[in-house]
FIPA-442001 format. One record per residue: residue in one letter; x, y, z of N, C-alpha, C in turn. Coordinates in Angstrom, 2 decimals, padded with zeros to 5 digits, always signed. Layout:
N
+------+---------+---------+---------+---------+---------+---------+---------+---------+---------+
| rest |     n.x |     n.y |     n.z |    ca.x |    ca.y |    ca.z |     c.x |     c.y |     c.z |
+------+---------+---------+---------+---------+---------+---------+---------+---------+---------+
|    a |       X |       Y |       Z |       X |       Y |       Z |       X |       Y |       Z |
...
+------+---------+---------+---------+---------+---------+---------+---------+---------+---------+
! end
This chain:
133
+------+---------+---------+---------+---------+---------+---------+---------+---------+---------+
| rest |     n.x |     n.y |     n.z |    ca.x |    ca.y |    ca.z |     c.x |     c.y |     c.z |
+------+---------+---------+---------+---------+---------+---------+---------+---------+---------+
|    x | -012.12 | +008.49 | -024.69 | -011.91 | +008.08 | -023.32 | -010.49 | +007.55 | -023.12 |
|    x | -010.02 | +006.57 | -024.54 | -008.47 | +006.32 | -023.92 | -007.52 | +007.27 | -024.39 |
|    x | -007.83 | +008.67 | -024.59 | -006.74 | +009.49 | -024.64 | -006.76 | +010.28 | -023.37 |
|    x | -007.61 | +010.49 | -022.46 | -008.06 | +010.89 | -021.31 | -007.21 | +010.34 | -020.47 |
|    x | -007.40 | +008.43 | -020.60 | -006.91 | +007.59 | -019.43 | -005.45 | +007.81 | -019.89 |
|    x | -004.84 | +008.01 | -021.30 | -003.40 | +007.99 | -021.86 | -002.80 | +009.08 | -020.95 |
|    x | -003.29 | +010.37 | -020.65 | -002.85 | +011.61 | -020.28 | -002.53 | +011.28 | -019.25 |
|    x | -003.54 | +010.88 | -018.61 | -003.89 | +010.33 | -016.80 | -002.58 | +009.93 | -015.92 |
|    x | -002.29 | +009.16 | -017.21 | -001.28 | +007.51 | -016.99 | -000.04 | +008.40 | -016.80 |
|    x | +000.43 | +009.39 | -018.00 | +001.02 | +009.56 | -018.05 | +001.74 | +010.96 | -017.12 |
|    x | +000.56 | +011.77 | -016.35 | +000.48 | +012.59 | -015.49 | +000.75 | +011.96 | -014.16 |
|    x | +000.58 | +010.47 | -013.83 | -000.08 | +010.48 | -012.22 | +001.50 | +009.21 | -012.08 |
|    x | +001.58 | +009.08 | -011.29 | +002.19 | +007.95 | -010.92 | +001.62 | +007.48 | -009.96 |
|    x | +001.77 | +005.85 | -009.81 | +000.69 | +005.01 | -008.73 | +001.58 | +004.37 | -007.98 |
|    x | +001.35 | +004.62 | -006.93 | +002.01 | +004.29 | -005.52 | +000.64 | +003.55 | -004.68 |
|    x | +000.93 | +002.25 | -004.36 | -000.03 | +001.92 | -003.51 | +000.00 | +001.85 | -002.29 |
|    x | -000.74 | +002.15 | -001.20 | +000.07 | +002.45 | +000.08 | -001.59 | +002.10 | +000.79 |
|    x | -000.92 | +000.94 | +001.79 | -002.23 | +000.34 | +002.50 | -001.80 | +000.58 | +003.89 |
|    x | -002.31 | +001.24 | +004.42 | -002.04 | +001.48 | +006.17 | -003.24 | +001.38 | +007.05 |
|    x | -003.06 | +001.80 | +008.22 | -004.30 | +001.73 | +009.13 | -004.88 | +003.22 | +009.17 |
|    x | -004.13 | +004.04 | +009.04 | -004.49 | +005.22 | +009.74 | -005.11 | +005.80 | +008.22 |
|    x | -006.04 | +006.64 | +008.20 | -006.81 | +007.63 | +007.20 | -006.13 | +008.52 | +006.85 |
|    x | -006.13 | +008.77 | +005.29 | -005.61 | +010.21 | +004.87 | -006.27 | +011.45 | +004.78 |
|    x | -006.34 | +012.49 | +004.99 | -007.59 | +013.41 | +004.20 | -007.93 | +013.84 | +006.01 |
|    x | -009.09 | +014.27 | +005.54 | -010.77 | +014.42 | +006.53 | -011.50 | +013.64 | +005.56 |
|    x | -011.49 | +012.34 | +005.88 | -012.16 | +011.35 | +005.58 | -013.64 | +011.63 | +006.46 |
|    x | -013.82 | +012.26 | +007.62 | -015.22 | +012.37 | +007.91 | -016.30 | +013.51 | +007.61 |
|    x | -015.71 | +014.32 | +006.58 | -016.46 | +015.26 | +005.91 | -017.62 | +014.65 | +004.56 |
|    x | -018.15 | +014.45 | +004.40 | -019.35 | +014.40 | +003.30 | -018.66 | +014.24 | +002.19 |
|    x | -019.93 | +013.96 | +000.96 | -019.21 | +014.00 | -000.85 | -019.52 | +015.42 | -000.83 |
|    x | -017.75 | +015.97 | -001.25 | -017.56 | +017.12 | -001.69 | -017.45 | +018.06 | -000.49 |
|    x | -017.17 | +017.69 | +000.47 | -016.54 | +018.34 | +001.84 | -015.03 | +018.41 | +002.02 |
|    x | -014.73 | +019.19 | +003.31 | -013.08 | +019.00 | +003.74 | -012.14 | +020.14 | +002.56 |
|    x | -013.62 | +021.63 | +002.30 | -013.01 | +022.34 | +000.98 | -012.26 | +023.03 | +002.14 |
|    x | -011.12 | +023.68 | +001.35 | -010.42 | +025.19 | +002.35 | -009.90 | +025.88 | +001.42 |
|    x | -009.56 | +026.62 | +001.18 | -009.25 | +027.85 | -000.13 | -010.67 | +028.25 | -000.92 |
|    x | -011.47 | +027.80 | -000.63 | -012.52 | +028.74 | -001.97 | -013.82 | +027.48 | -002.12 |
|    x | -014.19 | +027.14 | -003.31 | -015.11 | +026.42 | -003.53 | -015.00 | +025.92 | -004.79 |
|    x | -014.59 | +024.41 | -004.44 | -014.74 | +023.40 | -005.80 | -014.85 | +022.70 | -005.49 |
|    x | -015.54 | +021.45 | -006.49 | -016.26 | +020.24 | -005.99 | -015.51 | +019.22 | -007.42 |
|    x | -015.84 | +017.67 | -007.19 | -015.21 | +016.72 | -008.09 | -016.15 | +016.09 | -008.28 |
|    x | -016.82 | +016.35 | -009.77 | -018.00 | +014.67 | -009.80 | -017.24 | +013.65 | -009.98 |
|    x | -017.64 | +012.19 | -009.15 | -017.15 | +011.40 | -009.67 | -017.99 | +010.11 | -010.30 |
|    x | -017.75 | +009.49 | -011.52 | -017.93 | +008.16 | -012.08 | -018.03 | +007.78 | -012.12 |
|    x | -018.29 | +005.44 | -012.08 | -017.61 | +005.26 | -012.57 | -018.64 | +004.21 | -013.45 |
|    x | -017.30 | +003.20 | -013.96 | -017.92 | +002.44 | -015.16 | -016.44 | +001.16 | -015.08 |
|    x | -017.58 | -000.17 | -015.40 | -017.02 | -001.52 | -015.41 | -017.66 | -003.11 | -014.40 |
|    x | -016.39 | -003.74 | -014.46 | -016.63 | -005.01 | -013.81 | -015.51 | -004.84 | -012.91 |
|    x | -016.12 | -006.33 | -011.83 | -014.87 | -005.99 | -011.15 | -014.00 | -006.69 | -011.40 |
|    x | -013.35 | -007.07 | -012.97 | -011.99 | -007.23 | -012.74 | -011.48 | -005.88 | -013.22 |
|    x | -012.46 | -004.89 | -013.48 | -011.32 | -003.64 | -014.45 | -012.95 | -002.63 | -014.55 |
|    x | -012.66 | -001.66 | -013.27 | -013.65 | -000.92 | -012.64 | -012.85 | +000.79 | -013.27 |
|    x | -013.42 | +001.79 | -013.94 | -012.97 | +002.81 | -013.96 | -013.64 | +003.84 | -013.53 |
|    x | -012.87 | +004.68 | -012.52 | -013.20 | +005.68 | -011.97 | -012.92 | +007.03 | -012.40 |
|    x | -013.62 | +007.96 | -012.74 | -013.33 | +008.99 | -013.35 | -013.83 | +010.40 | -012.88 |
|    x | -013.17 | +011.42 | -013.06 | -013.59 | +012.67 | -012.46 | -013.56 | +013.99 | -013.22 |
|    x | -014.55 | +014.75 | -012.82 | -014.22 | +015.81 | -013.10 | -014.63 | +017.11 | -012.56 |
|    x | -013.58 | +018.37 | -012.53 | -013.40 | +019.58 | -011.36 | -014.40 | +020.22 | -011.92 |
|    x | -015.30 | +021.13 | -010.93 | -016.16 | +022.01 | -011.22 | -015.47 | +023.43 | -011.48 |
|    x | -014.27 | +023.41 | -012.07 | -013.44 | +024.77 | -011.84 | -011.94 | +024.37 | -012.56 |
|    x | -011.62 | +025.20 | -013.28 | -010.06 | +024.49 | -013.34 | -009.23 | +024.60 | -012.41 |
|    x | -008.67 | +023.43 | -012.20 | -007.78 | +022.93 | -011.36 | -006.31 | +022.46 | -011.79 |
|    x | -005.13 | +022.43 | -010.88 | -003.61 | +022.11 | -011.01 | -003.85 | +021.35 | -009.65 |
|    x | -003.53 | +019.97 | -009.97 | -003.76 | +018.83 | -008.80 | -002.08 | +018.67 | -008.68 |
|    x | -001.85 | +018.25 | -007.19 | -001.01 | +018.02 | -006.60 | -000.93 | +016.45 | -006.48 |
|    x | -001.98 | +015.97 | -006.69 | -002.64 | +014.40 | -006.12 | -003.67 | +014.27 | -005.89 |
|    x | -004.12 | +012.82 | -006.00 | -005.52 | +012.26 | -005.24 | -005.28 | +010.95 | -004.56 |
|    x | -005.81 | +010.45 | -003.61 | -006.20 | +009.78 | -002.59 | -007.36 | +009.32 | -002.78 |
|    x | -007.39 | +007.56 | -003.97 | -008.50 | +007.09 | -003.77 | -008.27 | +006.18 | -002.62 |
|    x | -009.76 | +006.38 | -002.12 | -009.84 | +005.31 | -000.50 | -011.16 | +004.27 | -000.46 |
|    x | -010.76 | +002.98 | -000.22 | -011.90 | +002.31 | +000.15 | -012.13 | +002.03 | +001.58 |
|    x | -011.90 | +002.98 | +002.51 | -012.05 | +002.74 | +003.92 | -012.61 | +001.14 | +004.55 |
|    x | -013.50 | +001.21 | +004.06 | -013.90 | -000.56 | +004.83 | -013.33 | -001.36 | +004.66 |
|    x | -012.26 | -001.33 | +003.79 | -011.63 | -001.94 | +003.51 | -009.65 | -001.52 | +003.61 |
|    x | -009.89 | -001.21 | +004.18 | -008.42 | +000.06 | +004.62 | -007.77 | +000.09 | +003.39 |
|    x | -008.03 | +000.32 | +002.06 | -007.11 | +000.40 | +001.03 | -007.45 | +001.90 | +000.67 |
|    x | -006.01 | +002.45 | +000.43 | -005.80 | +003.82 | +000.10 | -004.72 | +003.40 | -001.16 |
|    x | -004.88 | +004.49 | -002.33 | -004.13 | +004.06 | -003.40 | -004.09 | +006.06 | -004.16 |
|    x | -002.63 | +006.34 | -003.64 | -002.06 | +007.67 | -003.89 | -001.80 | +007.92 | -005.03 |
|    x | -002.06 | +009.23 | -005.77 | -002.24 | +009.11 | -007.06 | -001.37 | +010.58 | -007.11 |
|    x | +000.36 | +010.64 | -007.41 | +000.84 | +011.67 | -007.48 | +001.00 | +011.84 | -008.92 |
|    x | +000.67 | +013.75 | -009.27 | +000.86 | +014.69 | -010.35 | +002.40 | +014.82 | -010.39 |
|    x | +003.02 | +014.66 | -011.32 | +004.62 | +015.22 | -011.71 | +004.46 | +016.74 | -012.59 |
|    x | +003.38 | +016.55 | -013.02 | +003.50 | +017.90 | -014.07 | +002.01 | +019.00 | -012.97 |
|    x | +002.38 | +019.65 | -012.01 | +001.58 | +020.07 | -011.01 | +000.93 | +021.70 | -011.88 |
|    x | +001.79 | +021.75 | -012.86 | +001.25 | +023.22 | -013.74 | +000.59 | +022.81 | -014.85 |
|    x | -000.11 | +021.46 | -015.05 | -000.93 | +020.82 | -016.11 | -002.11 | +021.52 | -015.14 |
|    x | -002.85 | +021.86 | -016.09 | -004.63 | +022.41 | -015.76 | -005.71 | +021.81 | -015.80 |
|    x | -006.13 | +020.98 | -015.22 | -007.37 | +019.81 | -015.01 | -008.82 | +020.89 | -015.84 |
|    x | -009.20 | +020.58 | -017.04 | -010.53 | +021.97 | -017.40 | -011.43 | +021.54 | -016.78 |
|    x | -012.78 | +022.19 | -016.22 | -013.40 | +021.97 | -016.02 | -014.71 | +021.59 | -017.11 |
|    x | -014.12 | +021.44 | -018.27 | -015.00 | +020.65 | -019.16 | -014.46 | +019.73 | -019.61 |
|    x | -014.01 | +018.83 | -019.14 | -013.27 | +017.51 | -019.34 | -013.32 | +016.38 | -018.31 |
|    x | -013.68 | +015.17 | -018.57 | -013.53 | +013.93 | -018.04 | -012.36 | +013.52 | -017.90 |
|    x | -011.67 | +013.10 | -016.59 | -010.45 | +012.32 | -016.63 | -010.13 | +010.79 | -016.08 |
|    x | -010.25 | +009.86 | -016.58 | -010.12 | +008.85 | -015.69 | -008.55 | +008.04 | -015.20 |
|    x | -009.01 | +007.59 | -014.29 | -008.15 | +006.77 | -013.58 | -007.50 | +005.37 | -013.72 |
|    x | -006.59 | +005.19 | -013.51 | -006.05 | +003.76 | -014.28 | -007.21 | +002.88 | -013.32 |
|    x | -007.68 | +001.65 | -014.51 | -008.54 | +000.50 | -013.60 | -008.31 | +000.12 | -012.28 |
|    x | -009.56 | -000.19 | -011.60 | -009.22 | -001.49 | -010.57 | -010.07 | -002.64 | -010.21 |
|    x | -009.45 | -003.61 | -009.20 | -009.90 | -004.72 | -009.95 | -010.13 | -005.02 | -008.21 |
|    x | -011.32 | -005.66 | -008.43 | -011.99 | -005.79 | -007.12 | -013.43 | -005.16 | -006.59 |
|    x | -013.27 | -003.82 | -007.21 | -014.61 | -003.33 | -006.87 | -016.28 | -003.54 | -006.82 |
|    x | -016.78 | -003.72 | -006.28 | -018.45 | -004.54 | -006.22 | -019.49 | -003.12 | -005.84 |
|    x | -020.35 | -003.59 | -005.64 | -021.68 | -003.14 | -006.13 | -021.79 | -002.90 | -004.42 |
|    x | -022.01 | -001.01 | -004.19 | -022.20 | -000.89 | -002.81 | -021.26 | -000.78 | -002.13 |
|    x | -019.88 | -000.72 | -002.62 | -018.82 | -000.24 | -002.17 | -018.98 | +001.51 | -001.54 |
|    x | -018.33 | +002.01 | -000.98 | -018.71 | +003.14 | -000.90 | -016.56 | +003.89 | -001.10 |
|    x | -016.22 | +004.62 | -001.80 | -015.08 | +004.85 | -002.44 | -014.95 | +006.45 | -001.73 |
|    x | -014.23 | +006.88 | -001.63 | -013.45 | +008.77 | -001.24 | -012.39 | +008.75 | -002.02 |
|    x | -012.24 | +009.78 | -002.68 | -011.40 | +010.81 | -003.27 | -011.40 | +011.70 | -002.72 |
|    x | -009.68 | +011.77 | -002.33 | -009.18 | +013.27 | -001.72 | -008.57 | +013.74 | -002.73 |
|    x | -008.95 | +014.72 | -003.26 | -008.14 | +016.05 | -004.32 | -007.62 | +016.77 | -003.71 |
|    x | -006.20 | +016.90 | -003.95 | -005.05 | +018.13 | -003.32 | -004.47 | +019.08 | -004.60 |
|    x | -004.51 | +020.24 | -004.42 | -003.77 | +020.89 | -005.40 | -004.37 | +022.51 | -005.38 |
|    x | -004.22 | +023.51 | -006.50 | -004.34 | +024.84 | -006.35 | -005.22 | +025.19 | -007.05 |
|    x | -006.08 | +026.11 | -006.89 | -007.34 | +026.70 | -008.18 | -006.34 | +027.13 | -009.56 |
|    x | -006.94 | +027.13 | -010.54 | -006.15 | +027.39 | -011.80 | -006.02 | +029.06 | -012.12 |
|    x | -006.97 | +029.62 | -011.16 | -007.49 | +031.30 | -011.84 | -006.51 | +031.58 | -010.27 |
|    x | -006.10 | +031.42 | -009.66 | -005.42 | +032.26 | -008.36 | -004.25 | +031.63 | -007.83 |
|    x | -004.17 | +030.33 | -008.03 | -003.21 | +029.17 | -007.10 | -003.21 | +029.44 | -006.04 |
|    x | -004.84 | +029.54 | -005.34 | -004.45 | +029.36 | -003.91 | -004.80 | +027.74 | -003.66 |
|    x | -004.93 | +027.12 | -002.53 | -004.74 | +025.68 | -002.28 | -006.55 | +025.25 | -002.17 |
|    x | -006.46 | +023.22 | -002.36 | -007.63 | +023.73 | -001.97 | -006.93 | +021.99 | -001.17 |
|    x | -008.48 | +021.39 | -000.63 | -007.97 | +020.00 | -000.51 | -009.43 | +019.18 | -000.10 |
|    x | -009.99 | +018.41 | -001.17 | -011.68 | +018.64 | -001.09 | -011.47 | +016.70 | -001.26 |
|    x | -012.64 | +016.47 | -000.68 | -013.54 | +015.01 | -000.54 | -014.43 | +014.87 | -001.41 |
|    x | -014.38 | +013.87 | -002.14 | -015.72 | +013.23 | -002.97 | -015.88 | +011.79 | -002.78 |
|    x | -016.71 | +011.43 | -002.51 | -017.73 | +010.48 | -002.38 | -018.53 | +010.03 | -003.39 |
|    x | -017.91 | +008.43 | -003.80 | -018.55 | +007.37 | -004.78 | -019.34 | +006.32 | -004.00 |
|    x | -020.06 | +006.13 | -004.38 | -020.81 | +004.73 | -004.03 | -020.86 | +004.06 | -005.67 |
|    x | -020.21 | +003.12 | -005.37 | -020.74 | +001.99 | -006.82 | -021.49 | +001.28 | -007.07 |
|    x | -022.57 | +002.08 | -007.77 | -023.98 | +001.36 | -007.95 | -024.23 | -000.16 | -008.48 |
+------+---------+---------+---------+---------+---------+---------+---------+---------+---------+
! end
């Protein structure tokens, strides 16, 4: 698991960015808001809330552009940009996300995934939906 989160770390850069306005189609469903084709993101997670990990993984291989975790009720959005956009997310692999600290029980969390299918590079830009049990 921490060679997963090592890759992660070292793939994503974290930009935190708290605004009013929504990113995505935040009003599409878990695993809605697809356009290019059909893929979906399970997501995770596991912890406390001082150090909550969220983790995912593509039903398809994927080349991510970014993700957009969101806690809407809470207007926090926290942008998660790819530098290496020709790295291949497998679809038999777990990837997680650097911790966070705050998260409780009943939260309800969105992930926006941006980026290209791995077998065509056409685009996609899909919603998943966590609730933290």
């Amino acid at each position: 698991m921490k060679l997963f989160m090592k890759l992660f770390i070292k793939l994503f850069f974290i930009t935190l960015i708290i605004h009013a306005s929504g990113c995505g189609d935040s009003s599409t469903g878990p695993g809605g808001g697809i356009t290019g084709g059909n893929i979906s993101f399970a997501i995770q997670g596991q912890g406390d809330p001082n150090s909550y990990t969220f983790s995912f993984q593509p039903s398809v291989n994927a080349k991510l552009t970014g993700i957009i975790a969101s806690l809407p009720a809470q207007n926090f959005f926290d942008t998660l940009v790819n530098n290496n956009v020709d790295y291949v997310f497998s679809k038999d692999t777990v990837y997680s996300l650097d911790p966070y600290v705050g998260v409780q029980q009943g939260q309800v969390w969105n992930f926006n995934f941006i980026g290209k299918y791995a077998s065509n590079n056409s685009d996609f830009n899909v919603n998943s939906g966590f609730t933290v049990p």
